[in-house]
VOSE-228797 format. One record per residue: residue in one letter; z, x, y of N, C-alpha, C in turn. Coordinates in steps of 0.2 Angstrom, whole numbers, plus 5000, padded with zeros to 4 digits. Example, Ala and Ser with C-alpha at 12.3 -4.5 7.8 and 13.67 -1.06 7.14 Angstrom:
2
A503950664972503950624978503950664984S503550644989503650684995503950645000
This chain:
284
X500050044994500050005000500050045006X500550105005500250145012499650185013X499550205009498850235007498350175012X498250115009497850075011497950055020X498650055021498750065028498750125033X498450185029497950235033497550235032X497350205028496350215029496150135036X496550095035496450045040496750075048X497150125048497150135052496850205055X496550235052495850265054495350245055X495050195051494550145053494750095060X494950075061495350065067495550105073X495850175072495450205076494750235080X494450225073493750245075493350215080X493550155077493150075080493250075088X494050095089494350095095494050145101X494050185097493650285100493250265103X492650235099491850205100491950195106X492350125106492250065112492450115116X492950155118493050205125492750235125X492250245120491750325121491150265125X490950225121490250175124490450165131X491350135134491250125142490850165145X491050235144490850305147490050305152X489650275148488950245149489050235155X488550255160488350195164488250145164X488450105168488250025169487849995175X487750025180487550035185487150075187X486450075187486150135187485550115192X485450165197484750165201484150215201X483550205198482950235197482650265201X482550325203482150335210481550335206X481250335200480550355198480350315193X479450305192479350245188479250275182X479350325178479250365173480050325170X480750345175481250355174481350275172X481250235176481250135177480950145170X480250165167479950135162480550145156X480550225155481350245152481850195150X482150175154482450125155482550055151X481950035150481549995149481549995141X481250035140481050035133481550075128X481950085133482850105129483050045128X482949985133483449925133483949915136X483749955143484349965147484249935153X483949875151483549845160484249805164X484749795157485149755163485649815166X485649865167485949915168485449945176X484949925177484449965182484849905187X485049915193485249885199484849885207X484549965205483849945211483549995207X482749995210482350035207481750055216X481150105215480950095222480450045222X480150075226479250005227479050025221X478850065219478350115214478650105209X479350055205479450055198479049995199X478849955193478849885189478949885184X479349805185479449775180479049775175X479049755168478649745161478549665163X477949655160477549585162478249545161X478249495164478749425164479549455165X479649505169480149525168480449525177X480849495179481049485184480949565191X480849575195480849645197481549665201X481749735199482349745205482449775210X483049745212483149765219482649835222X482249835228482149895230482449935236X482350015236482950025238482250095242X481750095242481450125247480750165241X480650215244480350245239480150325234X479950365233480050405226480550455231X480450455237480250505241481050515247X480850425249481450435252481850345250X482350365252482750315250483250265255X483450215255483950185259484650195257X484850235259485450285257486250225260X486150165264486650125267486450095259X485850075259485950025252486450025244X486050085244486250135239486950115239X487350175246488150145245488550065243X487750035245488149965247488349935239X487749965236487549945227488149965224X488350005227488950045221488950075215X488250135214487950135207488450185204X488550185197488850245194488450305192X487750285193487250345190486550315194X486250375199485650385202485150425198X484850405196484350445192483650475199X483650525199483150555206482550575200X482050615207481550645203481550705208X481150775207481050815209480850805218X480450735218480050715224480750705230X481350665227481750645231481950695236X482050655242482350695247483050735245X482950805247483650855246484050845248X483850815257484350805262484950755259X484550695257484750635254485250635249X484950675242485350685236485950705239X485950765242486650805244487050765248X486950695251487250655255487550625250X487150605246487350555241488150575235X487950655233488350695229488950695232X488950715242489450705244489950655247X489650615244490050535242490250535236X490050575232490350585225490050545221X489350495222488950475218488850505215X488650485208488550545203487750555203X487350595201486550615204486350665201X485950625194485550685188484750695193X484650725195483850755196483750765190X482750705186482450705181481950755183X481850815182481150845185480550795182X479950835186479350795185478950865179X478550805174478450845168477650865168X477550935166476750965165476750945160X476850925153476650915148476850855143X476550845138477050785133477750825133X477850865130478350905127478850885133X478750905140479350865146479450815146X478950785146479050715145479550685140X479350715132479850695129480550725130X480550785133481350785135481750775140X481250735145481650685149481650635148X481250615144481250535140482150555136X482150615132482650605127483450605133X483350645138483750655143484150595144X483750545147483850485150484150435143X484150435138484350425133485150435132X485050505133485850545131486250525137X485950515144486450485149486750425148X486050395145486450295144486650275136X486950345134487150315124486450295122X485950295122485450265119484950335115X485150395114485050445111484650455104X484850415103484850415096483950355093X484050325098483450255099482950305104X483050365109482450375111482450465105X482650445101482350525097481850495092X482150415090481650395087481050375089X481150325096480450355097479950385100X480250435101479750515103479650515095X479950525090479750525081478950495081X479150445083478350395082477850405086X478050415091477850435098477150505096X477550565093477350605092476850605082X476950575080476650555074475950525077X476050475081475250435082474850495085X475150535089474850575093474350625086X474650645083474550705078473950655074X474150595073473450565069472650555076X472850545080472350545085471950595085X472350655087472150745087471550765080X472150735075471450755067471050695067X470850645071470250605073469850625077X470050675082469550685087469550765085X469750795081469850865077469050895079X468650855070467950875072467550835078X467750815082467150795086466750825091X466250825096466050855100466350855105X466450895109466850905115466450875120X466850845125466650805129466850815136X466650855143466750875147466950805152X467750845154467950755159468250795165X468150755169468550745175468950705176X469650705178470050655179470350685189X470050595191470150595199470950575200X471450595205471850555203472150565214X471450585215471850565222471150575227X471150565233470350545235470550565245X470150575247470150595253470550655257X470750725254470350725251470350735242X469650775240469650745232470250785227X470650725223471050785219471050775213X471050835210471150825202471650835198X471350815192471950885186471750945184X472350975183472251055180472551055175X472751115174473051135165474051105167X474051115175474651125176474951045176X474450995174474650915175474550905166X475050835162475050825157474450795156X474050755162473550755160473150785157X473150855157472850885154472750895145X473250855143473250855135473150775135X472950735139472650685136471950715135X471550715140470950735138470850805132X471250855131471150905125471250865120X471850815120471950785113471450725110X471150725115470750645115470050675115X470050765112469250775111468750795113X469150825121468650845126469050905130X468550915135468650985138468850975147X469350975149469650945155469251035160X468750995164468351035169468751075174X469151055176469651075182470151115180X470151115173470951145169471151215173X470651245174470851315176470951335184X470751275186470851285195471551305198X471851345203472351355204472451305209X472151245210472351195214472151115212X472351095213471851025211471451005217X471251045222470851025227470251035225X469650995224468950995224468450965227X467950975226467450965230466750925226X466450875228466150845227465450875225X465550945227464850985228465051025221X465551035220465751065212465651015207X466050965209466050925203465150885202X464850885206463950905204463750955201X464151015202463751065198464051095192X464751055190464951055184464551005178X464350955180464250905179464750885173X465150825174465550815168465150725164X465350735159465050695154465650635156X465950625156466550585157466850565164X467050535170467550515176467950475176X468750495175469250455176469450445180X469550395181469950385189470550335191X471050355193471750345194471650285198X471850225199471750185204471850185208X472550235212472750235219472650195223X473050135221473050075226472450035224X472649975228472249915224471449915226X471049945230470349965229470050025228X470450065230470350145230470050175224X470150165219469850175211469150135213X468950085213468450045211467850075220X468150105225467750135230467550195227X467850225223467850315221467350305216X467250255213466950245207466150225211X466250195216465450165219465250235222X465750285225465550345228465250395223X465250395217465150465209464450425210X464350355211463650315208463250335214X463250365219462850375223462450455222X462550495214462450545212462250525205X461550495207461350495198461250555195X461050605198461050665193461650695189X462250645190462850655187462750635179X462950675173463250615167463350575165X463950585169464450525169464250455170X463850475177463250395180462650385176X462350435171461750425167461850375163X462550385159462850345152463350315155X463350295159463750245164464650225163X464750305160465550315157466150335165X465950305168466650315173467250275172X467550275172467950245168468750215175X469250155175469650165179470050145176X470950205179471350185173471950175179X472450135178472950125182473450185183X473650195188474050265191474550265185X474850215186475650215181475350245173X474950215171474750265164474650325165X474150355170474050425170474650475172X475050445178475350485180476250465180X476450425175477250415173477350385168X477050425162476950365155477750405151X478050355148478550365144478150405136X478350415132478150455126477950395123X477950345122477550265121477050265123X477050245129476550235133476050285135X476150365134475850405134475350405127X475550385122475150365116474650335117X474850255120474450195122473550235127X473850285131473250285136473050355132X473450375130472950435125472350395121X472650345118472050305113471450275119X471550275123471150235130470750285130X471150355131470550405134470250435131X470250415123470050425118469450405117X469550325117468950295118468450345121X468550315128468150345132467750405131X467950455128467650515125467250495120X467450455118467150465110467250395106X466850345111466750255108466950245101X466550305096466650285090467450285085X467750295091468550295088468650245088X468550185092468850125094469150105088X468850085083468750035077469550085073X469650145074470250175070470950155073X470950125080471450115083471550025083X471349985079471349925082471949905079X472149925072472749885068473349945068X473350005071474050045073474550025076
């Protein structure tokens, strides 16, 4: 009988430990970035986001929150007013600001901004370990990284496919080796044109004389994309406009995908390289 009333009362410890250890979490959290919000999200942490900036959204049908300014800068009186126990920044956010904020004794994780999948998943996994949900983002960086591997040995033997990915206009900017976009287009079977520039500034007069077989283009705002697209078509000696593969992908996939949804737009720009892939991704 005592026996059995130490084993219940270890169990019962344990049980107890949890619940104090699970407080510990935040429950109050502000997102300065839409990479971080998506994060969030896809852990199951949406009732814990309190404000987010202009730049996060909500998942279709899902009510939006509070905004609190934007990636860059912030409403710092709001902030106080929210009373959050965890600020999630990103490298973009103002210094002046964070340091104001710490000195209120807010607590304030800077998530850097990531060059490749690999930071990506370990600021995905990051954001995980802050909100107890560590365990749910290792699995799916797991899955995450598996779809990925079967894609790669799809596009393994195929013909390389020379792309551009625009992802800013006026003027013109692209990607390099130094942006993760640059492993969607490797992974997805092509040869990213701009990889090797020491800037992503370019010129309309190069990307003519590259000539790429592919144009991606970031939407940057609600017409911006579909103007950049009519400005490539005024250069039919291009490729890309011969086989009329310009393509327009929303900012948020290109430029703040979670290790999920970095998959989803990998398979996008797969197509796009290489139509004949489609039919291997419809039932994954």
């Amino acid at each position: 009988m005592l026996e059995l009333r130490r084993v219940w009362f270890v169990v019962l410890f344990i049980l107890f430990s949890g619940n104090l250890y699970a407080q510990d979490y935040p429950k109050r959290v502000i997102s300065l970035g839409p990479a971080t919000t998506d994060a969030l999200y896809l852990l199951g942490a949406e009732d814990r986001i309190i404000a987010n900036t202009v730049y996060c959204k909500a998942p279709q049908g899902k009510p939006e929150k509070e905004k609190i300014g934007t990636v860059i800068k912030v409403n710092l009186e709001k902030i106080i007013k929210l009373k959050p126990d965890l600020v999630l920044a990103t490298s973009l956010t103002d210094k002046q600001q964070l340091k104001i904020m710490k000195g209120l004794e807010i607590k304030v994780i800077e998530i850097p901004l990531a060059s490749n999948f690999n930071e990506i998943c370990k600021n995905f996994l990051q954001v995980g370990q802050l909100i107890g949900k560590e365990r749910d983002a290792e699995e799916i960086i797991k899955e995450s990284e598996g779809k990925i591997d079967y894609i790669r040995k799809q596009t393994a033997g195929l013909s390389k496919q020379r792309a551009l990915v625009q992802i800013g206009a006026r003027p013109l900017f692209v990607a390099t080796k130094e942006y993760f976009i640059n492993d969607f287009i490797g992974w997805a079977g092509g040869i990213n044109i701009a990889a090797d520039l020491k800037s992503g500034l370019y010129s309309r007069e190069e990307v003519l004389k590259q000539n790429p077989d592919v144009i991606i283009i970031s939407t940057m705002g609600s017409m911006v994309g579909e103007e950049e697209k009519k400005e490539w078509q005024r250069f039919p000696s291009l490729n890309a406009v011969k086989t009329n593969r310009i393509y327009i992908v929303e900012s948020e996939k290109l430029c703040a995908p979670t290790p999920k949804s970095f998959v989803d737009t990998l398979k996008e720009i797969t197509v796009f390289l290489h139509p004949e892939t489609e039919f291997k991704f419809t039932n994954d």
